[in-house]
C-alpha positions as CSV (number, residue, x, y, z in Angstrom):
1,X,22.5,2.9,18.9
2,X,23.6,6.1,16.9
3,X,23.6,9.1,19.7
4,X,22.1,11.5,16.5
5,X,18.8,10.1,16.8
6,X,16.8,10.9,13.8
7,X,12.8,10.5,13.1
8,X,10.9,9.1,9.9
9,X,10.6,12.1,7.3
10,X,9.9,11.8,3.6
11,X,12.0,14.6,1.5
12,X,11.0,14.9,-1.7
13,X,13.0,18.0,-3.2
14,X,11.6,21.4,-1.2
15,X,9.1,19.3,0.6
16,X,9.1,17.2,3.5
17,X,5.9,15.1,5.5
18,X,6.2,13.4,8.5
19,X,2.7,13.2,9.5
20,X,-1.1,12.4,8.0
21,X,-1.4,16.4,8.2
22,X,1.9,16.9,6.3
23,X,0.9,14.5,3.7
24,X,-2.9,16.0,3.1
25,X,-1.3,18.7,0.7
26,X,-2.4,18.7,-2.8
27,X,0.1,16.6,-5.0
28,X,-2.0,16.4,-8.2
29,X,1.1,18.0,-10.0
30,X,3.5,15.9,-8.7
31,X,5.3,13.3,-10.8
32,X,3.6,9.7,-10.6
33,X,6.4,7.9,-8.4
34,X,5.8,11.1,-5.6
35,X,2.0,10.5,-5.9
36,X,2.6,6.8,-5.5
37,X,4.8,7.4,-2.8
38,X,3.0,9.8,-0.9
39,X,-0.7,7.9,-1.2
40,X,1.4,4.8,0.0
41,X,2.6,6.6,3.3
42,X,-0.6,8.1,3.7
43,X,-2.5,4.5,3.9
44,X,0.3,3.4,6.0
45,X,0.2,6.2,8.4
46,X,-3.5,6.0,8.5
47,X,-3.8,2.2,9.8
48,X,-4.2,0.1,6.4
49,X,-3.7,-3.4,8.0
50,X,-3.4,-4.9,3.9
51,X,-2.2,-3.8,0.2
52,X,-2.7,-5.1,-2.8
53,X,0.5,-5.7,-5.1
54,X,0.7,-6.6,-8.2
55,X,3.8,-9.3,-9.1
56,X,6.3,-8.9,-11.7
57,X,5.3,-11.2,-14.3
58,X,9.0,-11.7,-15.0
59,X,8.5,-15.4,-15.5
60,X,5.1,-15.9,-15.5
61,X,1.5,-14.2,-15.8
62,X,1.1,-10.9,-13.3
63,X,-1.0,-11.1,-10.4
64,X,-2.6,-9.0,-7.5
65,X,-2.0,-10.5,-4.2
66,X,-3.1,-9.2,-1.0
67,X,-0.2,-8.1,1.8
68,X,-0.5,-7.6,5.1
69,X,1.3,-4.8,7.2
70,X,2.5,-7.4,9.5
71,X,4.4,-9.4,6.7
72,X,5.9,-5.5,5.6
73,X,6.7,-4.8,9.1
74,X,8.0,-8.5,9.8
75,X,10.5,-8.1,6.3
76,X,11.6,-4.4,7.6
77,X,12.7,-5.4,10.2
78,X,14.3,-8.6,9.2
79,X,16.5,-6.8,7.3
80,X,16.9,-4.1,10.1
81,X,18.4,-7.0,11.8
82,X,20.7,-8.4,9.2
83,X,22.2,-4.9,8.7
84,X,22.0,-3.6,12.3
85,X,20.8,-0.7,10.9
86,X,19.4,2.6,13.3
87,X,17.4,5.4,13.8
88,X,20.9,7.7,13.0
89,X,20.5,6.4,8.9
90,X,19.7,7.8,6.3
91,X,17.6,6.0,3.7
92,X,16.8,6.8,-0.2
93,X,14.4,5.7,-2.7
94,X,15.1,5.9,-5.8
95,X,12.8,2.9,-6.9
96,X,9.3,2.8,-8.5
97,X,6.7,3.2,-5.1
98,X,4.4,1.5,-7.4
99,X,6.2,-1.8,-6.9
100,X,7.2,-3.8,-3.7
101,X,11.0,-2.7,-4.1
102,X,9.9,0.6,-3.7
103,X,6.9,0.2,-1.2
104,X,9.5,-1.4,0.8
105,X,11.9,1.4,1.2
106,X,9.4,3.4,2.1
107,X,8.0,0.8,4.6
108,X,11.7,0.7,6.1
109,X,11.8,4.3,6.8
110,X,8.9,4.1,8.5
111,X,9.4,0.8,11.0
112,X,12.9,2.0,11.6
113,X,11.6,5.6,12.3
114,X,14.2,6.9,9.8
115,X,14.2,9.8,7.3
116,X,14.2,9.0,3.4
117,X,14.6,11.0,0.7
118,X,12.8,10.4,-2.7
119,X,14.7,10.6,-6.0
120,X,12.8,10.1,-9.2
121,X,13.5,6.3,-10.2
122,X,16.2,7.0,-13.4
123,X,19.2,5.5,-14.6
124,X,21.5,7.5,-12.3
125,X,19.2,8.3,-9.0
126,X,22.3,10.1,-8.0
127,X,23.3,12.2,-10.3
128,X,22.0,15.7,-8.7
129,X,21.0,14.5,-5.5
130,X,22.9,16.5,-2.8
131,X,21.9,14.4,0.3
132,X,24.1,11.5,1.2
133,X,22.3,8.3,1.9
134,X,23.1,5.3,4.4
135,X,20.9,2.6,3.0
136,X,19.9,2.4,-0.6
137,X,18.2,-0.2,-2.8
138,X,19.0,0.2,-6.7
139,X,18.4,-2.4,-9.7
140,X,21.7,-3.3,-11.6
141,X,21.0,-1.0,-14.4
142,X,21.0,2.2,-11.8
143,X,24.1,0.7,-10.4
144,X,26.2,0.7,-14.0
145,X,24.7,3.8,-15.0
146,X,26.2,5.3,-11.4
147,X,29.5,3.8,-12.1
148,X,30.3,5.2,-14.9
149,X,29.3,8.8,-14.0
150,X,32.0,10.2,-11.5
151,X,30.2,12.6,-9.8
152,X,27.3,9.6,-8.7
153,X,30.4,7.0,-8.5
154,X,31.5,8.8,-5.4
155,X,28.5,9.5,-3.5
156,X,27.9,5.1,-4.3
157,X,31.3,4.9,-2.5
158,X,30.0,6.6,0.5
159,X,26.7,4.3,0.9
160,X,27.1,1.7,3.8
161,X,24.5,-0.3,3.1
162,X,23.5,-1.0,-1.4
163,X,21.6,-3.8,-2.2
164,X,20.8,-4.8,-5.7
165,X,17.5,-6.4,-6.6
166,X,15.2,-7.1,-9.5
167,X,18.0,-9.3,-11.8
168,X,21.1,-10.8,-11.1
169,X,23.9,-8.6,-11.7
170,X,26.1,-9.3,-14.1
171,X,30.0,-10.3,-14.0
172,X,31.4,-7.3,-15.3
173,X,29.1,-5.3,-13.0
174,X,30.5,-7.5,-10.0
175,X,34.1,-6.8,-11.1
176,X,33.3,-2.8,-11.6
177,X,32.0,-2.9,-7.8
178,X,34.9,-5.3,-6.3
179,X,37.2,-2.8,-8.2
180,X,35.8,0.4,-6.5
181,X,35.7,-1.2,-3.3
182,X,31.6,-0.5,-2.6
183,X,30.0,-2.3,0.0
184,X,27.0,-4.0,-1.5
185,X,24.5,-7.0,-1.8
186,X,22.3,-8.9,-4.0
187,X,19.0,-9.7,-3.0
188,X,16.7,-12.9,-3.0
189,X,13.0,-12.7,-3.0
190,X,9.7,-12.1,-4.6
191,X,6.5,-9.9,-4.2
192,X,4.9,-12.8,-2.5
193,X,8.0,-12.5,0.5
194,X,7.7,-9.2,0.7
195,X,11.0,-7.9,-0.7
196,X,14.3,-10.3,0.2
197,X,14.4,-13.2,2.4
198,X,18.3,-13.3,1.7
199,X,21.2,-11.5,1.0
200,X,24.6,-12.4,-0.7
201,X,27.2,-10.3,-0.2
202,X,29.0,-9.5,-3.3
203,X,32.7,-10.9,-3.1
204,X,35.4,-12.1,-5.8
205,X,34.0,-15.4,-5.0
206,X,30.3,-17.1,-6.2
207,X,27.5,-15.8,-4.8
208,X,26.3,-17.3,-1.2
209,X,22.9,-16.1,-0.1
210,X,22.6,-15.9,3.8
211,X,19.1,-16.1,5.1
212,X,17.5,-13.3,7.0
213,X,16.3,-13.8,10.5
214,X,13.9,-17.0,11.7
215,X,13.5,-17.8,7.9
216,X,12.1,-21.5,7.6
217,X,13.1,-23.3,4.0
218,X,13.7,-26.5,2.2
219,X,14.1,-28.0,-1.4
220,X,11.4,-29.9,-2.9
221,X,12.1,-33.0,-5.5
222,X,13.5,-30.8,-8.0
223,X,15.6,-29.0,-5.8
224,X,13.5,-26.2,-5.3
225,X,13.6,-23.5,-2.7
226,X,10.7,-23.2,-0.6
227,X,10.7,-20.7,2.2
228,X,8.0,-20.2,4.7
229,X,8.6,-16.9,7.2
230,X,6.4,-14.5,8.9
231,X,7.4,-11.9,5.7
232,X,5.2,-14.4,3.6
233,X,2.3,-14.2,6.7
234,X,3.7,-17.7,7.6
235,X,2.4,-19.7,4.4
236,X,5.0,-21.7,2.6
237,X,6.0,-20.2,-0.4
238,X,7.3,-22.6,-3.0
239,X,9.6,-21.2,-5.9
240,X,11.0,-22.2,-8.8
241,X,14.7,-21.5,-8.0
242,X,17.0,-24.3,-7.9
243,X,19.5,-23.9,-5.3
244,X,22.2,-26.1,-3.5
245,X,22.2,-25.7,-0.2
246,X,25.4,-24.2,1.6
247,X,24.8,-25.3,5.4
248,X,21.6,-24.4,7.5
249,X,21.5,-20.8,6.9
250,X,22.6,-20.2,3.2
251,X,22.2,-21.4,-0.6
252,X,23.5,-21.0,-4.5
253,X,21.3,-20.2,-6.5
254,X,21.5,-22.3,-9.7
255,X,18.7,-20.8,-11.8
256,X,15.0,-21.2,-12.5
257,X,13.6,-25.0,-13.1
258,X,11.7,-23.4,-15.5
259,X,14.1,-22.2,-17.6
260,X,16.4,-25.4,-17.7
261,X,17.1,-26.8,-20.7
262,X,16.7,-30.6,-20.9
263,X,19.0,-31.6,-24.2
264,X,19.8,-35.1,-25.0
265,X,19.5,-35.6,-21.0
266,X,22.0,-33.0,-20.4
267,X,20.3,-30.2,-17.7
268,X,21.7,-27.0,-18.4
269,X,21.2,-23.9,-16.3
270,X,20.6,-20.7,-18.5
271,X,21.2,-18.5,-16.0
272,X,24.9,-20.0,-15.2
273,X,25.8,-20.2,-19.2
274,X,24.6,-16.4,-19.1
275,X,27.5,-15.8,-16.2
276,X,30.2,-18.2,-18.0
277,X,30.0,-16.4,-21.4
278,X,28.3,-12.9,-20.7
279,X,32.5,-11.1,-21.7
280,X,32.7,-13.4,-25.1
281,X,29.0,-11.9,-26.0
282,X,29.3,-8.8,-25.1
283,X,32.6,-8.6,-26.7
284,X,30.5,-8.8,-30.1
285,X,27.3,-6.8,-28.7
286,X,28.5,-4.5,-26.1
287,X,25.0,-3.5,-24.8
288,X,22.7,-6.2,-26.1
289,X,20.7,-8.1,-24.1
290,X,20.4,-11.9,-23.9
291,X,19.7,-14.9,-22.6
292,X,19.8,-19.1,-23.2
293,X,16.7,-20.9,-23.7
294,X,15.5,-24.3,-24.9
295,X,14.1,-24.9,-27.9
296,X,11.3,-27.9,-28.7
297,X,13.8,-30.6,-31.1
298,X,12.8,-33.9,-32.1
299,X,16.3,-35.9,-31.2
300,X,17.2,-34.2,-28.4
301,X,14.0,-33.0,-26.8
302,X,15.2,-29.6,-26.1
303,X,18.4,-27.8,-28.0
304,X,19.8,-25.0,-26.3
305,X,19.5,-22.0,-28.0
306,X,20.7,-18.2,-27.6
307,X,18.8,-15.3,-27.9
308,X,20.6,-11.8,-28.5
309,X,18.5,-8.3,-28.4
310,X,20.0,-6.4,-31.5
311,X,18.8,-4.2,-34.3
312,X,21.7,-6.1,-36.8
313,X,24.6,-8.0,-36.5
314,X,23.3,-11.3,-37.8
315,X,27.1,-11.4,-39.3
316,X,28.9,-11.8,-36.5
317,X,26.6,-15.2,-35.3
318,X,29.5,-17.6,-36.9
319,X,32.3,-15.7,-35.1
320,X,30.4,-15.5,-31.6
321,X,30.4,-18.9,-31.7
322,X,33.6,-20.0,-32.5
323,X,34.5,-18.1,-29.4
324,X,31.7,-19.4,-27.4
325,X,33.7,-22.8,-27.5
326,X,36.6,-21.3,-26.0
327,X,34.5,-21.1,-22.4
328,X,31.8,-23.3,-22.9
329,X,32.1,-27.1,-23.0
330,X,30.3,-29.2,-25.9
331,X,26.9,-29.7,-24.5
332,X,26.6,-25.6,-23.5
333,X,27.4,-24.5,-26.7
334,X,24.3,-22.9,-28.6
335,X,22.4,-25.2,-31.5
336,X,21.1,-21.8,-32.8
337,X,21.3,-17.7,-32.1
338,X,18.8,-15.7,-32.9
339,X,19.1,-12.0,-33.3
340,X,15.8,-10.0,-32.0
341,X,15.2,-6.6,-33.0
342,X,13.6,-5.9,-29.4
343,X,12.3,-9.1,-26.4
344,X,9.2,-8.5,-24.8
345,X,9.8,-7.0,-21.4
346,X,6.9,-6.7,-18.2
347,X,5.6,-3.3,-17.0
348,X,8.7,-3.3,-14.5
349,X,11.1,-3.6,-17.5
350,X,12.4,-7.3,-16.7
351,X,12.7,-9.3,-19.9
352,X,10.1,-11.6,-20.5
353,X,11.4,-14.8,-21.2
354,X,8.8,-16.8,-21.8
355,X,7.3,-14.1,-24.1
356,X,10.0,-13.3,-26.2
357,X,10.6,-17.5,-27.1
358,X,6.8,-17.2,-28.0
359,X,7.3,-14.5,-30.2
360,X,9.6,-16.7,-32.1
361,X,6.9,-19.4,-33.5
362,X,8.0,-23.0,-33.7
């Protein structure tokens, strides 16, 4: 254990609460993720023994589900465990308190008995901040945005611990973090787990997810992941991820069952063909968003389709795909690209898949 013993204490800029006293002050003027953050600690402080949470909706239709302190305390320190972390760090939040990612940093602080700072949840949650954090939970956009500021890029060196939730990060943002040398690792999980149930640590190979502490799962017929754990108050939680199991404590994730595209009997993984030719797109639209998708078609039951986010550059469709062929093989290659001014996107800012391809009609 770390000799400089520290204690849970929330900083948020000239302020700090450690206590139900601390956290009685008057906070009507601060902004909404310090409200959010402070009447979170206060119900947790206080005894709450359940929280409602609302999910995502990232692939589906939100939904308030009940939580139990035992399933946030059994996740904290699951991941206490997985990271041996102490009393002697330091954690930041610098996501929304209004959603489990958040909640969950908060809820760490306060199971490990560690002090946190709060940092509004920007683009760069670093860029300012003059407290150096040990543990830190950003989504991949934070993480670019951090990168490419030096100031921020230094004080991300210096964090042990960075995990990265809330999307998949990207192949250039792996090769930006392998290149700088920073310690970090992608999360698996969902609002109804609590935060993660696994971890992959980001290397200059594929992505293997390692299971935290006394996790139970399995694959359905479709090759689903199901997980049951006390994080998900021991009910078995079945997804919709595909995965290939690795041995009896990891996975690869191979994308949603949802999302695959069924075309002439072919099964094609959007997600993957995302990975494979993210450089070639981006290399035409340099900060669009996108994503594969099937498509109802008569012969082939589903054609794979492309869908860029893009205010013009219809013309450059043809070219795109000529070089799509270059690192696709035949069957991945897109029937048809569409060019979308703007997708639909959940309160959380995750696109919304499902939305968007509804948005295009038949």
């Amino acid at each position: 254990m770390n000799s400089n013993k520290k204690m849970f204490q929330l900083t948020f800029g000239k302020y700090k609460f450690q206590n139900l006293t601390d956290l009685g002050l008057d906070i009507a003027d601060f902004p909404y993720y310090a409200q959010a953050a402070m009447e979170f600690c206060g119900s947790w402080l206080s005894g709450s023994t359940s929280f409602v949470q609302q999910t995502s909706g990232s692939t589906g239709t939100p939904k308030e589900i009940e939580i139990s302190r035992a399933q946030m305390i059994a996740s904290a320190k699951g991941t206490q465990s997985f990271f041996r972390t102490d009393e002697g760090s330091t954690l930041l939040c610098c996501l929304d308190p209004r959603y489990i990612a958040g909640k969950m940093m908060l809820v760490r602080a306060m199971v490990w008995n560690s002090p946190i700072h709060l940092a509004e949840p920007k683009s760069n949650p670093l860029g300012g901040l003059r407290v150096l954090a040990d543990f830190v939970a950003m989504v991949p956009l934070q993480v670019e945005t951090c990168l490419a500021d030096k100031s921020s890029l230094k004080k991300l060196k210096a964090i042990d611990h960075l995990i990265i939730g809330g999307a998949p990060i990207s192949s250039a943002l792996k090769e930006k973090l392998l290149e700088n040398d920073i310690q970090a690792y992608q999360t698996y999980g969902m609002t109804e787990t609590v935060s993660h149930i696994a971890l992959a640590k980001i290397t200059s190979g594929e992505l293997i997810y390692s299971f935290l502490p006394d996790v139970e799962f399995g694959l359905d017929g479709r090759s689903a992941l199901w997980i049951t754990s006390a994080s998900s108050n021991y009910k078995k939680v079945q997804t919709n991820d595909l995965v290939e199991l690795v041995d009896n404590s990891s996975f690869r994730w191979l994308g949603r069952a949802d999302f695959v595209v069924n075309s002439g009997g072919v099964k094609l993984h959007p997600e993957l063909l995302e990975s494979k030719s993210e450089a070639t797109i981006y290399s035409f639209f340099p900060t669009s968003s996108f994503f594969f998708f099937g498509k109802k078609d008569d012969r082939l039951g589903e054609k794979l389709c492309l869908a860029i986010e893009s205010n013009h550059g219809s013309e450059k469709t043809e070219n795109l795909l000529f070089e799509l062929k270059k690192v696709l093989t035949r069957f991945e290659i897109p029937k048809n690209i569409f060019i979308i001014q703007a997708f639909a996107r959940t309160e959380s800012g995750k696109i919304n898949r499902l939305k968007t391809i509804e948005n295009l009609g038949n």
